[in-house]
C-alpha positions in Angstrom: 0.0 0.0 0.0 1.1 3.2 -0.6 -0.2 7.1 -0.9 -2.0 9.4 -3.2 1.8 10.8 -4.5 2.8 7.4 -5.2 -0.2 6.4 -7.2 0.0 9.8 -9.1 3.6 9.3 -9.9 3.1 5.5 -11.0 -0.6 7.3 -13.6 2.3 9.4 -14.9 4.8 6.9 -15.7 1.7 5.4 -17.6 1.9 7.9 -20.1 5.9 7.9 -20.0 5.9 4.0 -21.0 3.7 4.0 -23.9 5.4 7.6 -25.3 2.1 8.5 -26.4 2.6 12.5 -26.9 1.5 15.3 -29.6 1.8 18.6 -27.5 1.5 22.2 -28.6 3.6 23.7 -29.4 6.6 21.3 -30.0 8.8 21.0 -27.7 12.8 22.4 -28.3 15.4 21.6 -26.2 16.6 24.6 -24.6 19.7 26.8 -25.4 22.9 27.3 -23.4 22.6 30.8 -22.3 25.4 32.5 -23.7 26.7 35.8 -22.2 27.3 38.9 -24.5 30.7 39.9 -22.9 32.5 36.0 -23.1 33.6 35.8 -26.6 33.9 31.8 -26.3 31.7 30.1 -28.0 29.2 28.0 -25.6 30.2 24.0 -25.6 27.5 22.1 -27.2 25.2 19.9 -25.2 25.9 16.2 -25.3 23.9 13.6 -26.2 23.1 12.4 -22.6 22.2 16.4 -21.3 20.1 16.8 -24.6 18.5 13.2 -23.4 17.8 14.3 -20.1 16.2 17.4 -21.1 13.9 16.0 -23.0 12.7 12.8 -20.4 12.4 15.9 -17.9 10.1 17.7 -20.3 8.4 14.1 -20.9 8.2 14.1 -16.8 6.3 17.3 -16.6 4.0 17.1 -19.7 3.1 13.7 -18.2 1.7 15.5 -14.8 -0.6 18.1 -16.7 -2.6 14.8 -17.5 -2.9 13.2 -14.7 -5.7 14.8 -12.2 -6.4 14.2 -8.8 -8.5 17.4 -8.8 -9.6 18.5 -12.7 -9.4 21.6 -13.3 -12.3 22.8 -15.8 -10.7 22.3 -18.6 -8.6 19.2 -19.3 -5.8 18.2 -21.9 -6.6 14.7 -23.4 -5.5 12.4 -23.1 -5.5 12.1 -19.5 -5.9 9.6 -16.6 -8.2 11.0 -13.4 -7.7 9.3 -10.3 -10.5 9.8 -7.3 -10.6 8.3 -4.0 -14.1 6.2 -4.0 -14.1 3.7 -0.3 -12.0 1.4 1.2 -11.8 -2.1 1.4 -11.0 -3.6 5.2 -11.0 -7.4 6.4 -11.3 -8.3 9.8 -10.3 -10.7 12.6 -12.1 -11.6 15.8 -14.4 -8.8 14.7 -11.6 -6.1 14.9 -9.9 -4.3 11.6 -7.4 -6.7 10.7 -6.0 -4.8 7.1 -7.7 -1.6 5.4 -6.7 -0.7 2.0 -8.0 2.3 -0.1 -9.8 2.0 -3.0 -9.7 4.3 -6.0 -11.7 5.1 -9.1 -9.3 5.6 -11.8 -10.7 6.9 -15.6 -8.9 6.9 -18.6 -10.4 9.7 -20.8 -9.4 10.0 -24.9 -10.9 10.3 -28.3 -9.2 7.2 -29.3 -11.2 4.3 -28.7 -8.2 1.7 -29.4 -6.1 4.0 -27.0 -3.0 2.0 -24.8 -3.6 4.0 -21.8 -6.5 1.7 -20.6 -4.0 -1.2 -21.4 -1.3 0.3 -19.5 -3.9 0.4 -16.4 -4.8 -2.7 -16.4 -1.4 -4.0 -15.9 -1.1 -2.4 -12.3 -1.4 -4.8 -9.5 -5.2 -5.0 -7.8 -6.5 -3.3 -11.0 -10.0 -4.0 -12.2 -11.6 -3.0 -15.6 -15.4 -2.0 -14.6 -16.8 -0.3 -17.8 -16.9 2.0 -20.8 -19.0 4.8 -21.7 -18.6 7.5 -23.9 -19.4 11.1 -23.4 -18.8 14.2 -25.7 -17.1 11.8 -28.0 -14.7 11.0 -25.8 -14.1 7.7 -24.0 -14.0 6.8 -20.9 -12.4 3.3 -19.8 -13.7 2.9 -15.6 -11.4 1.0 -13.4 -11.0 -0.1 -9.2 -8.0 0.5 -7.8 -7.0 -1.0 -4.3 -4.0 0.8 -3.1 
């Protein structure tokens, strides 16, 4: 079991796994910042910097579509996680284990979209249903975590 930041983190990595990203506008690499009096010539960035630049920028793209609490407007594709009830077993009539249960919704205007497959690969996830609203569909599934 774990928390609400963990679960967020692991929705994000969702979208980091199947590299499913079209964002406006595209995304350049930034610039070493040169300064006007050094007459050097800035050193190029290497192949690993330029790499990690981009998997940050992957990193924080992937956490303005993951919601805990939408905002009014959404980007889609995106996963939205709420906290629905809890699941607890007993012994001798006293709470033996309690773990949380979540409601997790994969929302896009693909219908054949991997994000609902990349969900249903996490451990304790079950698919409940799928419904479409506004032309955009929505793939329901129970968390325990």
């Amino acid at each position: 079991m774990g928390t609400r930041l963990n679960l967020h983190t692991m929705l994000c990595s969702i979208f980091l796994s199947i590299g499913q990203w079209l964002w406006e506008p595209p995304y350049v690499v930034p610039e070493v910042p040169v300064d006007p009096e050094d007459e050097t010539p800035p050193e190029p960035l290497t192949p690993e910097e330029i790499a990690a630049a981009f998997t940050a920028a992957l990193v924080i793209e992937a956490g303005k579509h993951v919601y805990f609490q939408p905002p009014i407007l959404m980007k889609y594709p995106c996963i939205l996680y709420e906290r629905y009830s809890g699941k607890t077993s007993f012994a001798d009539n006293d709470p033996y284990s309690h773990r949380k249960r979540y409601t997790i919704t994969a929302i896009d205007k693909n219908p054949d979209s991997l994000i609902p497959d990349e969900i249903a690969k996490l451990r304790t996830c079950v698919f409940d249903r799928h419904f479409v609203s506004n032309n955009l569909h929505h793939f329901v599934f129970n968390l325990y975590y």
